[in-house]
Backbone as CSV, one residue per row, in Angstrom:
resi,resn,N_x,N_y,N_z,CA_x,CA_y,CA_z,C_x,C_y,C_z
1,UNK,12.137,-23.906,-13.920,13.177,-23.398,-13.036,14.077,-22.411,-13.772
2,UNK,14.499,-22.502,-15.252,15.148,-21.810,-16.019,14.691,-20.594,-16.171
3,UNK,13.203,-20.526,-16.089,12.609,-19.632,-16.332,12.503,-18.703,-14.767
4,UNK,12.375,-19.010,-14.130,12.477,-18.421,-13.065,13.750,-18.006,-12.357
5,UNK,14.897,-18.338,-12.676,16.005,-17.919,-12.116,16.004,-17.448,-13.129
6,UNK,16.139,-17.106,-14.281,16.362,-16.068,-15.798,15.855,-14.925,-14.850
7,UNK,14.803,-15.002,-14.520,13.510,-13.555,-14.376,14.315,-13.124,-13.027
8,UNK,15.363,-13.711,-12.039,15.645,-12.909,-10.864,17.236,-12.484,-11.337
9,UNK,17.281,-13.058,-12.486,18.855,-13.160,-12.534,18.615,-11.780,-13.930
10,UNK,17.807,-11.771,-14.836,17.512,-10.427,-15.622,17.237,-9.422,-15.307
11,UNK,15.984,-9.663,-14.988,15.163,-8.699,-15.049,15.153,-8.112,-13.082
12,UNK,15.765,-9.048,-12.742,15.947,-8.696,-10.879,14.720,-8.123,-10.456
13,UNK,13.600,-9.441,-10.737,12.285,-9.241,-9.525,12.816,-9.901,-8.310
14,UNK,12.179,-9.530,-7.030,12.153,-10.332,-5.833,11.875,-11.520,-5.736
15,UNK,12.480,-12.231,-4.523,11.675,-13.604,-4.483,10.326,-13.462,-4.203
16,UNK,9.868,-12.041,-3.633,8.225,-12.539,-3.065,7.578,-12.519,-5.307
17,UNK,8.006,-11.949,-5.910,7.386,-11.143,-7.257,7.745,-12.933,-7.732
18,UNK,8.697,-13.264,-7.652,9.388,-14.912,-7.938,7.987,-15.939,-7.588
19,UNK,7.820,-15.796,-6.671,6.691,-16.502,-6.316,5.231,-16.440,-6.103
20,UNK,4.913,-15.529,-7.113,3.914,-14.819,-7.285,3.825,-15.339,-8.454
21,UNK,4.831,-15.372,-9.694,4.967,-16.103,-11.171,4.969,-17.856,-11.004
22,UNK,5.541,-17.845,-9.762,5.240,-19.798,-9.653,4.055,-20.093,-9.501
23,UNK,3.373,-18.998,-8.211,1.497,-19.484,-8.305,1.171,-19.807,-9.734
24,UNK,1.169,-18.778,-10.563,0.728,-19.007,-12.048,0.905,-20.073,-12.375
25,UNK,2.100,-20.607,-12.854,2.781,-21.578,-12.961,1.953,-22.919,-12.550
26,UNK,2.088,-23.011,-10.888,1.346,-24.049,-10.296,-0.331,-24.095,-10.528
27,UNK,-0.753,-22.925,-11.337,-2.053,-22.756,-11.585,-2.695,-23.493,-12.938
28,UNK,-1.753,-23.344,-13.381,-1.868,-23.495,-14.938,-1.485,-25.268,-15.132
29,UNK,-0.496,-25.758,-14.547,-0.579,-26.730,-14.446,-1.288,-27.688,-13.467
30,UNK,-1.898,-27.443,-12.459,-2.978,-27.927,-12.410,-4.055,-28.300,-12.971
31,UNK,-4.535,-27.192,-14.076,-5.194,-27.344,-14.667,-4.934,-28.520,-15.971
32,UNK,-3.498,-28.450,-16.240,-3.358,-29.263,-16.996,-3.201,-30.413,-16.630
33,UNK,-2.879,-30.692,-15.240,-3.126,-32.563,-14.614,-4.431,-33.301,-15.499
34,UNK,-5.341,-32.425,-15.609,-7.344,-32.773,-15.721,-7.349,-32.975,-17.597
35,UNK,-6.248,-32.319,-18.203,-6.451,-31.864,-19.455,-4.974,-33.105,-20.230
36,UNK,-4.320,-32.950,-19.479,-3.365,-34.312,-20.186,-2.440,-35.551,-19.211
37,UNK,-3.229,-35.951,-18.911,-2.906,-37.374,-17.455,-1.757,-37.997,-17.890
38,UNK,-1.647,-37.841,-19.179,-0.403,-38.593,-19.386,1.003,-38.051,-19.251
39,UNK,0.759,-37.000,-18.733,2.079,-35.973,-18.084,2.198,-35.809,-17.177
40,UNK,1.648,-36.583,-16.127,1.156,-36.523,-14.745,2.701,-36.233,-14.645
41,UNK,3.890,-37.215,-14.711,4.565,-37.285,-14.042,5.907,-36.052,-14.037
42,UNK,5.691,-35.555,-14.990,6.390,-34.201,-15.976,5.597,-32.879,-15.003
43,UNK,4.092,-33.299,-14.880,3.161,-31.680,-14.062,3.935,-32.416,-12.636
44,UNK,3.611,-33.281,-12.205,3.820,-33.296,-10.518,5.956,-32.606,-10.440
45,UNK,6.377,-32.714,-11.276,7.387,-32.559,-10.818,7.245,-30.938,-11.119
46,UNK,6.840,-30.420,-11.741,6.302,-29.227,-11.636,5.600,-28.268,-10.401
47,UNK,4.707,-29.292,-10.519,4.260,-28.973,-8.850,4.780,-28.777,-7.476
48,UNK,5.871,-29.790,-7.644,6.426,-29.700,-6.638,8.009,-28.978,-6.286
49,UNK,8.096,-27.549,-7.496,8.808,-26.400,-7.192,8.747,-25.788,-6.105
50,UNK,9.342,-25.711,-5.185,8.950,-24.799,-3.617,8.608,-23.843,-4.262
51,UNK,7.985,-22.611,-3.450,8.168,-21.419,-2.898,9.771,-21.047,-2.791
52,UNK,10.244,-19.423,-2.873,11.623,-19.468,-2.282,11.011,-18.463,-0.947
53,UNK,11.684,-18.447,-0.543,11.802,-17.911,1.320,12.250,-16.701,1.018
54,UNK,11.532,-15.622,1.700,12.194,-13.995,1.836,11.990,-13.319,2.980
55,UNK,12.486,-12.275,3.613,12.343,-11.504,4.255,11.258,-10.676,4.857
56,UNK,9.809,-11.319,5.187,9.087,-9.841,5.540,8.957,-8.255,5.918
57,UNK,9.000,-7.864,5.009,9.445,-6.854,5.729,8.279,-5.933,6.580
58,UNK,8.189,-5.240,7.165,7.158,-4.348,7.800,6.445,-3.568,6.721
59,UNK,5.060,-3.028,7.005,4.148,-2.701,5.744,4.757,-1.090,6.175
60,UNK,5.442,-0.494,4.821,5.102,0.844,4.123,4.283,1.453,4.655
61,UNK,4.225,2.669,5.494,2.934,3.685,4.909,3.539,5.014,5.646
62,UNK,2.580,6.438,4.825,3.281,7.261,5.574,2.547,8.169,6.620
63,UNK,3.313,9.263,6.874,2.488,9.928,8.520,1.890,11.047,7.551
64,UNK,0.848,11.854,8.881,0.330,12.557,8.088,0.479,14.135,7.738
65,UNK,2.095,14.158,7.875,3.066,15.097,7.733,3.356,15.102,5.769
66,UNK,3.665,13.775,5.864,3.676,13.133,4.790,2.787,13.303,3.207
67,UNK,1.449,13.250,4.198,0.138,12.591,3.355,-0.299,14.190,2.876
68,UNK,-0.126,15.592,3.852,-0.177,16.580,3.539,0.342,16.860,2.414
69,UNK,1.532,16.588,2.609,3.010,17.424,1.347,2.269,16.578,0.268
70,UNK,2.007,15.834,0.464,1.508,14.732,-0.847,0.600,15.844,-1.372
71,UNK,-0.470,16.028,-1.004,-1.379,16.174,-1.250,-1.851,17.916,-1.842
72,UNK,-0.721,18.419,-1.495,-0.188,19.594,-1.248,0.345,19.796,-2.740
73,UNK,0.538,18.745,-3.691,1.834,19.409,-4.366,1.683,19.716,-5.377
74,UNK,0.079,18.614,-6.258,-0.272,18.896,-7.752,-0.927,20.253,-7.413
75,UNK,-0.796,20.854,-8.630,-0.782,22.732,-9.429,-2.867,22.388,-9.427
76,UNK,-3.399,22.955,-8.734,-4.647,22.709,-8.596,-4.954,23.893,-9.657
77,UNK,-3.908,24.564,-10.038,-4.591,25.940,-11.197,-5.225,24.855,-12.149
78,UNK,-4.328,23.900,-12.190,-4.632,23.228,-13.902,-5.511,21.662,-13.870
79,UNK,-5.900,21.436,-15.161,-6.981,20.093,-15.197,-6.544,19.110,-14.395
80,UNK,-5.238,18.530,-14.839,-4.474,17.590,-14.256,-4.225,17.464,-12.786
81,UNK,-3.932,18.729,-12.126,-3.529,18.928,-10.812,-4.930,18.870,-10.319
82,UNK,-5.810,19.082,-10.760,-7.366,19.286,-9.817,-7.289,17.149,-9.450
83,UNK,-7.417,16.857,-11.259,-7.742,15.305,-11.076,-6.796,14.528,-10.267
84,UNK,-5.326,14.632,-10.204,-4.232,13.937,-9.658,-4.423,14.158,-8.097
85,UNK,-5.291,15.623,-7.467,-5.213,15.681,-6.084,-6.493,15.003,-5.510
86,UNK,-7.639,15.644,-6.809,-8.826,14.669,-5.895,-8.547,12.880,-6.095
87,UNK,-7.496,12.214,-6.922,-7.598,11.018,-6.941,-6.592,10.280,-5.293
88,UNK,-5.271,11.708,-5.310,-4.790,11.014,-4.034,-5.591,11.163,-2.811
89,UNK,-6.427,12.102,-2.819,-7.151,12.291,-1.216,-7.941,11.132,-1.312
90,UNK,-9.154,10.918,-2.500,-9.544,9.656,-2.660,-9.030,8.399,-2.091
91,UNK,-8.102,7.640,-2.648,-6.985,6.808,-2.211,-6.966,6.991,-1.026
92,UNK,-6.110,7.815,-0.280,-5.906,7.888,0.734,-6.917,7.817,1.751
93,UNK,-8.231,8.055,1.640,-9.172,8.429,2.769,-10.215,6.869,2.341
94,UNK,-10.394,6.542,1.335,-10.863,5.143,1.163,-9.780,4.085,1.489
95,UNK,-8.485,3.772,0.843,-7.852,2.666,0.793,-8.148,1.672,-0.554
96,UNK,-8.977,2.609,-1.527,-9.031,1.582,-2.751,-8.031,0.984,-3.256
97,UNK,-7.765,-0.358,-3.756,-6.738,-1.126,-4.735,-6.843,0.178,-6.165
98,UNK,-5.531,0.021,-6.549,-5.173,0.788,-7.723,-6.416,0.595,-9.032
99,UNK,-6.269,-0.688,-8.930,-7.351,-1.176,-10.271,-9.117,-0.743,-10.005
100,UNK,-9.721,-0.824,-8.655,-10.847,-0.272,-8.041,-10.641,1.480,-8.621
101,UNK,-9.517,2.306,-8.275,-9.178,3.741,-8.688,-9.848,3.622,-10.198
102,UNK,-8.791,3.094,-11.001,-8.937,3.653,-12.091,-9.932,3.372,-12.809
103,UNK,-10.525,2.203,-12.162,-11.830,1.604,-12.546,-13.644,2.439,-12.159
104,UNK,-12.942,3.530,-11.380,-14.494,4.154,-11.240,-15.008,5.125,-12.296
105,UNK,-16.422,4.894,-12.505,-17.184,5.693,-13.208,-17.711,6.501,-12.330
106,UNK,-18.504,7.775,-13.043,-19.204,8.849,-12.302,-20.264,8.573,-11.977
107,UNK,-21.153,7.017,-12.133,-22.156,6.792,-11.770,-21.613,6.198,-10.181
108,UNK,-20.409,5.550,-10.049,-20.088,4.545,-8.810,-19.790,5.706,-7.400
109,UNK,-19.886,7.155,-8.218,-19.908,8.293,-6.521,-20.741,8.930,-6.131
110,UNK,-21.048,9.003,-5.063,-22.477,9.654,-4.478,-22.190,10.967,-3.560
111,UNK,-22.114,12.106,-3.937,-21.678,13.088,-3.114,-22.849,13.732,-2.806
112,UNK,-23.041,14.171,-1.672,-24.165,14.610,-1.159,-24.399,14.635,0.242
113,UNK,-25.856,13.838,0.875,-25.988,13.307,1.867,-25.522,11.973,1.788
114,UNK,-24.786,11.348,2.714,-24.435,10.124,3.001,-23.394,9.567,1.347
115,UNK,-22.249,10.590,1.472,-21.255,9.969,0.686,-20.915,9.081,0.390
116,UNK,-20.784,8.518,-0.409,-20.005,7.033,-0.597,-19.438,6.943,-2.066
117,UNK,-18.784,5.994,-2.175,-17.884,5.189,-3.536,-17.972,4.031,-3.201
118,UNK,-18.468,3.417,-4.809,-18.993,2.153,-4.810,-17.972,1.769,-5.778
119,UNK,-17.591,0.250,-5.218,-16.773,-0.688,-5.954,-16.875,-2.327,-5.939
120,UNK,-16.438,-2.770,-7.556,-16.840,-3.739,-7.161,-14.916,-3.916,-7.462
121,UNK,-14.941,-5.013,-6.057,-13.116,-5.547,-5.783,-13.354,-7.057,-5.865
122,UNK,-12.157,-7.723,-5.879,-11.671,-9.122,-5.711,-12.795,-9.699,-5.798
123,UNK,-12.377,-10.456,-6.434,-13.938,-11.291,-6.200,-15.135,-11.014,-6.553
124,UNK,-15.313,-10.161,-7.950,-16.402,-9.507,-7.792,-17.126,-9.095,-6.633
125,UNK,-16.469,-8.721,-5.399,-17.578,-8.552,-4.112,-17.263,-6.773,-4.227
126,UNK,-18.909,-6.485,-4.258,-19.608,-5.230,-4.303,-19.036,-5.032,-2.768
127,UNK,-18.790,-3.564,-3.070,-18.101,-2.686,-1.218,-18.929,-1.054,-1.472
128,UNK,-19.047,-0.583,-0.667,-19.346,0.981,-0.466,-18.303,1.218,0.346
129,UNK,-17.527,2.627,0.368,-17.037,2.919,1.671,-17.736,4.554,0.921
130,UNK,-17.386,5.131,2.717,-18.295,6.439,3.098,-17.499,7.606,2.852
131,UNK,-17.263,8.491,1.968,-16.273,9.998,2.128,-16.411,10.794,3.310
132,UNK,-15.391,11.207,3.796,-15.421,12.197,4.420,-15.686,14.049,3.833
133,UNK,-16.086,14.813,4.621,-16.887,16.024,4.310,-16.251,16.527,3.262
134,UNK,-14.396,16.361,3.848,-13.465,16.997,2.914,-13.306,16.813,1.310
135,UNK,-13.151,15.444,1.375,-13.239,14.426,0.181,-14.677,15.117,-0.827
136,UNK,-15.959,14.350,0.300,-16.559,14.727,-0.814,-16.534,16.380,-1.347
137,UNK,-16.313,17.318,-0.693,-16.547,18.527,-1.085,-14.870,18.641,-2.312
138,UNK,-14.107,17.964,-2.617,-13.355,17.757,-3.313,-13.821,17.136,-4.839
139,UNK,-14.652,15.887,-4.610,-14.916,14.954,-5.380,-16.092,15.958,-6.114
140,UNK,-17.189,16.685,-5.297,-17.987,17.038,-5.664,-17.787,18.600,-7.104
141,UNK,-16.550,19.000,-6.870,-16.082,19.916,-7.345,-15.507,19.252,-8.467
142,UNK,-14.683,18.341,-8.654,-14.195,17.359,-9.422,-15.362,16.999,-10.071
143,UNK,-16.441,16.732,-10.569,-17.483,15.734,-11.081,-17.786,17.356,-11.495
144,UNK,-18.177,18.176,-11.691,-18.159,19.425,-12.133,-17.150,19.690,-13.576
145,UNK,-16.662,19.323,-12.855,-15.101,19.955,-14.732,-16.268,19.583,-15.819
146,UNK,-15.691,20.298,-17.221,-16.013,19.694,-18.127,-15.722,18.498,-18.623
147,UNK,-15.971,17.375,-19.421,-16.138,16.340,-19.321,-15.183,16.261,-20.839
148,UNK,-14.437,15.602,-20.755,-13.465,15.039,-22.251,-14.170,14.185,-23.300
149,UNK,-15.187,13.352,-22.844,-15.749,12.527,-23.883,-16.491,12.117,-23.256
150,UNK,-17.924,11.487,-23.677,-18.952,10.994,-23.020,-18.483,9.531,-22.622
151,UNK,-19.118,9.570,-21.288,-19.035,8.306,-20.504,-17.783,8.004,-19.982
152,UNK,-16.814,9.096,-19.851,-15.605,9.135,-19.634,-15.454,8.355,-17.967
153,UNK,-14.427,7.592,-17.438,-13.628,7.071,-16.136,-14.042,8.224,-15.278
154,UNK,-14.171,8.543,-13.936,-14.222,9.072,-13.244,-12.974,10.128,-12.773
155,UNK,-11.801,9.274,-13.156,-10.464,10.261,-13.247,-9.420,10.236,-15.140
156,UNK,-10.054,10.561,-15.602,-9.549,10.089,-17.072,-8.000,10.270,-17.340
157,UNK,-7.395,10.334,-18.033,-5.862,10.461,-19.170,-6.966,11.905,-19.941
158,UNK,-5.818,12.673,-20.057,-5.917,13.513,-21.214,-6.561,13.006,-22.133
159,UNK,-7.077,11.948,-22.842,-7.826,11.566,-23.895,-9.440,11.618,-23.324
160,UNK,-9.320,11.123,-22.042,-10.592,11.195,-22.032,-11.054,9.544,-21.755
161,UNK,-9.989,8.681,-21.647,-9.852,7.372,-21.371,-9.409,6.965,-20.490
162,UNK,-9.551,5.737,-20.010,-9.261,4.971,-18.651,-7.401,5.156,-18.186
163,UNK,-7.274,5.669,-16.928,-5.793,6.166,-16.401,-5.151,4.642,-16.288
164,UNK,-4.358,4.284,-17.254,-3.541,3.152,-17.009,-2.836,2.544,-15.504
165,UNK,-2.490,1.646,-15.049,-1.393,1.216,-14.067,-0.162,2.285,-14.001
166,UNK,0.652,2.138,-14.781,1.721,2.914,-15.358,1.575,4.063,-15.225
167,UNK,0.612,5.226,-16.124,-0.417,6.368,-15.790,-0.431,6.708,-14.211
168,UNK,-0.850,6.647,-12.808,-1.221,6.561,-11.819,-0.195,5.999,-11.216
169,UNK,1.258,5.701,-11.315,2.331,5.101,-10.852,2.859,6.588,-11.265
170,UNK,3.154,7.218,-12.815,4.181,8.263,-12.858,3.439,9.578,-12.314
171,UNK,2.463,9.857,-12.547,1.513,11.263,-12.314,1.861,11.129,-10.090
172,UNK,1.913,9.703,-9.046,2.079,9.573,-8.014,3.636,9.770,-7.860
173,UNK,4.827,9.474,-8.151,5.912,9.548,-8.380,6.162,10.726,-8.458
174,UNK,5.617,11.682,-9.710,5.968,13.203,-9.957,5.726,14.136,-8.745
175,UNK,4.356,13.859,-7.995,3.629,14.891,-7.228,5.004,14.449,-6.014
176,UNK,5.368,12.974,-5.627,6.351,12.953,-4.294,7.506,13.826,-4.818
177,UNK,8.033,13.580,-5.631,8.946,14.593,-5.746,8.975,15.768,-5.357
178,UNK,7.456,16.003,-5.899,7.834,18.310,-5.732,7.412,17.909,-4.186
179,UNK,6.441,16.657,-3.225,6.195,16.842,-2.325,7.408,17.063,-1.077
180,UNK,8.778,16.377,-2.254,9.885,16.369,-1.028,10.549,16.978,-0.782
181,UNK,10.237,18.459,-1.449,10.892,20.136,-0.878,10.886,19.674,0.315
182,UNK,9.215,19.740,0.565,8.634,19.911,1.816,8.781,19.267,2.953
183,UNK,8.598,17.889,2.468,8.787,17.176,3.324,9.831,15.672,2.734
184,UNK,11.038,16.735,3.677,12.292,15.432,3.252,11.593,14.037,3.465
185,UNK,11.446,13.704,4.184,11.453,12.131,4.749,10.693,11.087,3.380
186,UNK,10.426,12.116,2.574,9.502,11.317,1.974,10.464,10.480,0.382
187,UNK,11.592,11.120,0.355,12.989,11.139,-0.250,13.582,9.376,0.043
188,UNK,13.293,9.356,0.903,13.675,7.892,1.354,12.522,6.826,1.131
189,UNK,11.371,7.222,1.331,10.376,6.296,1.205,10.045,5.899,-1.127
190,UNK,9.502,4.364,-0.707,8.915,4.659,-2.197,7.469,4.254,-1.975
191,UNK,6.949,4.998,-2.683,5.628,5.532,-2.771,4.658,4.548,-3.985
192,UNK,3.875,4.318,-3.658,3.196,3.664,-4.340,1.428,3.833,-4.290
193,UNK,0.473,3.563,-5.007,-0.516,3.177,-4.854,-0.947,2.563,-3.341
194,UNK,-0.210,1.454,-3.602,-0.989,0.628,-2.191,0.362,0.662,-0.751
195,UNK,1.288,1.632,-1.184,1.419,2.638,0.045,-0.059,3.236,0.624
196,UNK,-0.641,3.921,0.038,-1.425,4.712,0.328,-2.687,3.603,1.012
197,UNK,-2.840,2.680,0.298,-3.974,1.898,0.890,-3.239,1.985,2.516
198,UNK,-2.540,1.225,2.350,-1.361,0.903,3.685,-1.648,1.626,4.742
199,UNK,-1.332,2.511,3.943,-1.673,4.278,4.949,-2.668,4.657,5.708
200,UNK,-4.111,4.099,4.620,-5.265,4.245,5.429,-5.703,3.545,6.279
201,UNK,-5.640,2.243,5.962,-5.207,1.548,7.168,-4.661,1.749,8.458
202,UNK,-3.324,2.293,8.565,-2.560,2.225,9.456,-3.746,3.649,10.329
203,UNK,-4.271,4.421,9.721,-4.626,5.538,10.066,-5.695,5.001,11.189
204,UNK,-6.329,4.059,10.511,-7.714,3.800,11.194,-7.586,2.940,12.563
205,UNK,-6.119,2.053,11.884,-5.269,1.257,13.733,-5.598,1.790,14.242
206,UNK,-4.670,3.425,13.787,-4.255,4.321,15.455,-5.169,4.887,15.984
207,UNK,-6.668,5.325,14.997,-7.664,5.556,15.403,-8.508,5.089,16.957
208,UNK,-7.840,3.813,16.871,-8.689,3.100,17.632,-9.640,2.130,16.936
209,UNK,-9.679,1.422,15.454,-10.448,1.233,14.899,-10.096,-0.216,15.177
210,UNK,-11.473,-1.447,15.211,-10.882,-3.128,15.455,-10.001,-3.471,13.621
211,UNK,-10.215,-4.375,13.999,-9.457,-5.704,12.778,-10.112,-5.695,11.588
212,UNK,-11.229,-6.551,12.846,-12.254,-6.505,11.086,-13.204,-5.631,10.626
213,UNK,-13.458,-4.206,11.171,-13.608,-3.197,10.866,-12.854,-2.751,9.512
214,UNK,-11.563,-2.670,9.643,-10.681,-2.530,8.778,-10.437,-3.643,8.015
215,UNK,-10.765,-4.698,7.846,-10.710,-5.842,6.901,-12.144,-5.303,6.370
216,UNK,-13.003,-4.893,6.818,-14.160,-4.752,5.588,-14.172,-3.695,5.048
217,UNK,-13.577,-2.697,5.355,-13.299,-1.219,5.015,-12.516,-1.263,3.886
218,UNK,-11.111,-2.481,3.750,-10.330,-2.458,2.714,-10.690,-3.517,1.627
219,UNK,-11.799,-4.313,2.447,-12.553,-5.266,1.294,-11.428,-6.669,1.477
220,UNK,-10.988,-7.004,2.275,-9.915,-8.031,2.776,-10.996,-9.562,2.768
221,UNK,-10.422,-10.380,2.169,-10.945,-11.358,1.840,-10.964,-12.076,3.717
222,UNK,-10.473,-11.900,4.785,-9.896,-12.372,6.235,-9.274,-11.376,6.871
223,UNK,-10.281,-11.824,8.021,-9.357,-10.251,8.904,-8.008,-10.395,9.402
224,UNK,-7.218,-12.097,9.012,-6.003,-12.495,9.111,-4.886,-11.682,8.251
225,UNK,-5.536,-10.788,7.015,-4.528,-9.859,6.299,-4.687,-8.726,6.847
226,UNK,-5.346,-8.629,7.604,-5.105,-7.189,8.558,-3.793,-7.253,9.747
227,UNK,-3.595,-8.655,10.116,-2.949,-8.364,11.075,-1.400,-7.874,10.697
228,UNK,-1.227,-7.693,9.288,0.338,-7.172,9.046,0.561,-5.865,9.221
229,UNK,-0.678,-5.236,9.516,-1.053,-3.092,9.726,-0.044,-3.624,11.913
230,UNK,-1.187,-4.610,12.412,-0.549,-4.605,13.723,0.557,-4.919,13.667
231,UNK,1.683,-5.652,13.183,2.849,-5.554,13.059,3.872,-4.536,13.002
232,UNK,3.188,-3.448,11.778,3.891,-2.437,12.120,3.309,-1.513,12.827
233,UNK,2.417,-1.640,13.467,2.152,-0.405,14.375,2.993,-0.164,15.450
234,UNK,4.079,0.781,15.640,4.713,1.285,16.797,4.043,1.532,17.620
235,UNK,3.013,2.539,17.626,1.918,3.685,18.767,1.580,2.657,19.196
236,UNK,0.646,1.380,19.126,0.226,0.129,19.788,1.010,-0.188,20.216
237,UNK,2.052,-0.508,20.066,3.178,-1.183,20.844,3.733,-0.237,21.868
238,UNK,3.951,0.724,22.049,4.360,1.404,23.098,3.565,1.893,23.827
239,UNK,1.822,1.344,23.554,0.652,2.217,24.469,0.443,0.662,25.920
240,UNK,1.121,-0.051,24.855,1.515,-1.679,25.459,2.206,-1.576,26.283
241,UNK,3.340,-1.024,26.139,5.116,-0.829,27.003,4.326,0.189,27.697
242,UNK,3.658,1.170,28.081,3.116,2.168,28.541,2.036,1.569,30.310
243,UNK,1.879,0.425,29.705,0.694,-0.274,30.462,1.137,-1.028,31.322
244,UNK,2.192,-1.259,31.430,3.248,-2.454,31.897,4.231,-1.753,33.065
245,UNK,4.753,-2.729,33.895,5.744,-2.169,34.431,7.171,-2.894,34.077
246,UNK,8.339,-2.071,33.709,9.209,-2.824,33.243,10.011,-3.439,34.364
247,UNK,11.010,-4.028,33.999,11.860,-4.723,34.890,12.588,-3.296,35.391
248,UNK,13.118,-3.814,36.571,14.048,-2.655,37.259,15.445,-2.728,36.727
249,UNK,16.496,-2.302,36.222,17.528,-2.195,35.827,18.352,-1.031,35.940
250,UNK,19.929,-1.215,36.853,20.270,0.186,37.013,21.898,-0.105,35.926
251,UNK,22.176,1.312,35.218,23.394,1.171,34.406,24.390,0.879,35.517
252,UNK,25.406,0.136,34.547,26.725,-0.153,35.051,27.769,0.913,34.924
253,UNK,28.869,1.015,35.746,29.810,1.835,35.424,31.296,0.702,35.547
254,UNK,32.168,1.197,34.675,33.650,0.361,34.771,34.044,1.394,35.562
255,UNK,35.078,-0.023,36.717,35.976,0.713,37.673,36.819,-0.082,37.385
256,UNK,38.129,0.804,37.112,39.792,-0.803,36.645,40.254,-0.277,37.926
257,UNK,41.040,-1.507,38.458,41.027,-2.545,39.236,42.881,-1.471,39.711
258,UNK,43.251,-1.452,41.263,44.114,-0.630,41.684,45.303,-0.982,40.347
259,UNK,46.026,-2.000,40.005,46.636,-2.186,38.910,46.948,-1.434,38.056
260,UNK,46.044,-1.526,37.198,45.603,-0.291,35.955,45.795,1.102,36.411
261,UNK,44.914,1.552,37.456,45.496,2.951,37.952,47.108,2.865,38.087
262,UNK,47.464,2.442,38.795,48.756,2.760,39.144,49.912,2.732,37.858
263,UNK,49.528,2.091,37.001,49.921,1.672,35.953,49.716,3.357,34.877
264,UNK,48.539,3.754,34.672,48.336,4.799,34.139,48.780,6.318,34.820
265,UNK,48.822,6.318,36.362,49.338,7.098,36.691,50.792,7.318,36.889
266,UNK,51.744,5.861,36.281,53.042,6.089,36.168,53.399,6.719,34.645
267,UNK,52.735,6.536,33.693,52.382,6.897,32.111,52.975,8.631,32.502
C-alpha cells in the first residue's frame, strides 16, 4: 500500500496506471501462495488490496482533418521525415500496438499484389492486416532507401537499430506540433501511439464496419473491447436520434404577473 500511494503521491500516475502496478503485484503473489504456504496469511492480505475506482473516460482519437496535418508535417526531403511519415500512415491505416510498429522487419511486409503486414501481437497470435493502395505505394518506396545495417527493423533509429518506446513517442509529439500550425484542434488533444490505433478504429465504426470485424482487425483478444470505439461514437448516436421521433416539446416564455408590471412601470 506504501508503495502504491508513494507512486500516486510522487511520481502522480493515475489510478487506472495505479492499478495496472497492483495486477503485477496480485500476479506475483499469487505465484508466491504455490512457492511459500507459510505466508499464506501475509499473500492473502495482499490479495485482497482493491482495485481503486476512476473515471472512464471516452476513447481519444482524431478526425481526418487531423490525421492529414499529421501526416502532412514530417520534411519528406529528409531520411527521417520519409521513415516518421511512412510509419504514421502505417499506424494509422492498420491500428498496430506500438510494440507490433517497432517490432517489424522487412521480411513481415508484402507490397505488391495483395498487401499486407504481418504481426505477431498478444499472445503470440499471428495477424495479417491488408494496406491500402496509398500505404503500400508509400511503404513500397520506403523499403527502397538505402539500408543502415544489415537486417535492420523495418523503421530503424539513426543507428540502424530497433526505434525505442520513447523514440516513437518524441519523433510523434514533434511532427503534432509543426502539425498544429495547421490544424489548431490538435493543440488540445494528446497524441499518442494508440491514439492512432483508436483512430483507426473509430474510422472503420463510421465506415459502417461490425464489432468483430474490428476486434480482428485490431487483434482484440473479445469483441467486448471493441465496444468502448461505440461509446464514443457520436455519428452512431445521432444516425440513432435521426431514426426516432422525438418527444414534442414547445419553449417556454416568462410572463410577470400584472404586479411586477405595474411595479416596473412606476420605476
Amino acid at each position: 500500500m506504501a508503495f502504491l500511494d508513494d507512486a500516486e503521491r510522487t511520481r502522480g500516475i493515475t489510478a487506472r496506471t495505479r492499478n495496472l502496478r497492483l495486477t503485477a503485484v496480485h500476479s506475483f503473489f499469487r505465484y508466491v501462495a504455490f512457492e511459500a504456504p507459510t505466508h499464506s496469511a501475509q499473500i492473502q492480505r495482499v490479495l485482497a488490496i482493491p482495485a481503486k475506482r476512476f473515471t472512464r473516460a471516452l476513447v481519444p482519437f482524431l478526425s481526418r482533418q487531423e490525421v492529414d496535418a499529421l501526416l502532412a508535417a514530417p520534411d519528406q526531403q529528409t531520411w527521417s521525415g520519409r521513415r516518421d511519415h511512412a510509419l504514421i500512415l502505417l499506424a494509422v491505416q492498420t491500428g498496430l500496438r506500438l510494440s507490433e510498429l517497432t517490432s517489424l522487419r522487412l521480411d513481415d511486409l508484402h507490397v505488391g499484389v495483395g498487401a499486407h503486414v504481418r504481426v505477431i501481437g498478444k499472445g503470440r497470435k499471428e495477424r495479417c492486416t491488408p494496406l491500402s493502395k496509398n500505404t503500400n505505394a508509400v511503404l513500397a518506396a520506403w523499403v527502397r532507401e538505402p539500408t543502415l545495417v544489415k537486417n535492420q527493423p523495418l523503421f530503424p533509429n539513426a543507428r540502424g537499430t530497433k526505434l525505442s518506446s520513447h523514440g516513437v513517442h518524441y519523433l510523434l509529439n514533434k511532427h503534432v506540433m509543426t502539425a498544429t500550425v495547421k490544424c489548431p484542434s490538435l493543440k488540445s488533444k494528446r497524441v499518442s501511439p494508440h491514439v492512432l490505433r483508436h483512430t483507426t478504429a473509430m474510422d472503420l465504426l463510421q465506415e459502417g464496419v461490425d464489432q468483430s470485424t474490428i476486434a480482428l482487425w485490431l487483434g482484440h483478444e473479445s469483441v467486448e473491447t471493441t465496444q468502448i470505439y461505440l461509446d464514443a461514437n457520436l455519428a452512431i448516436k445521432q444516425a440513432v436520434l435521426d431514426k426516432t421521433t422525438p418527444p414534442e416539446g414547445t419553449p417556454g416564455r416568462y410572463r410577470p404577473d400584472d404586479r411586477l408590471l405595474a411595479f416596473l412601470k412606476g420605476l
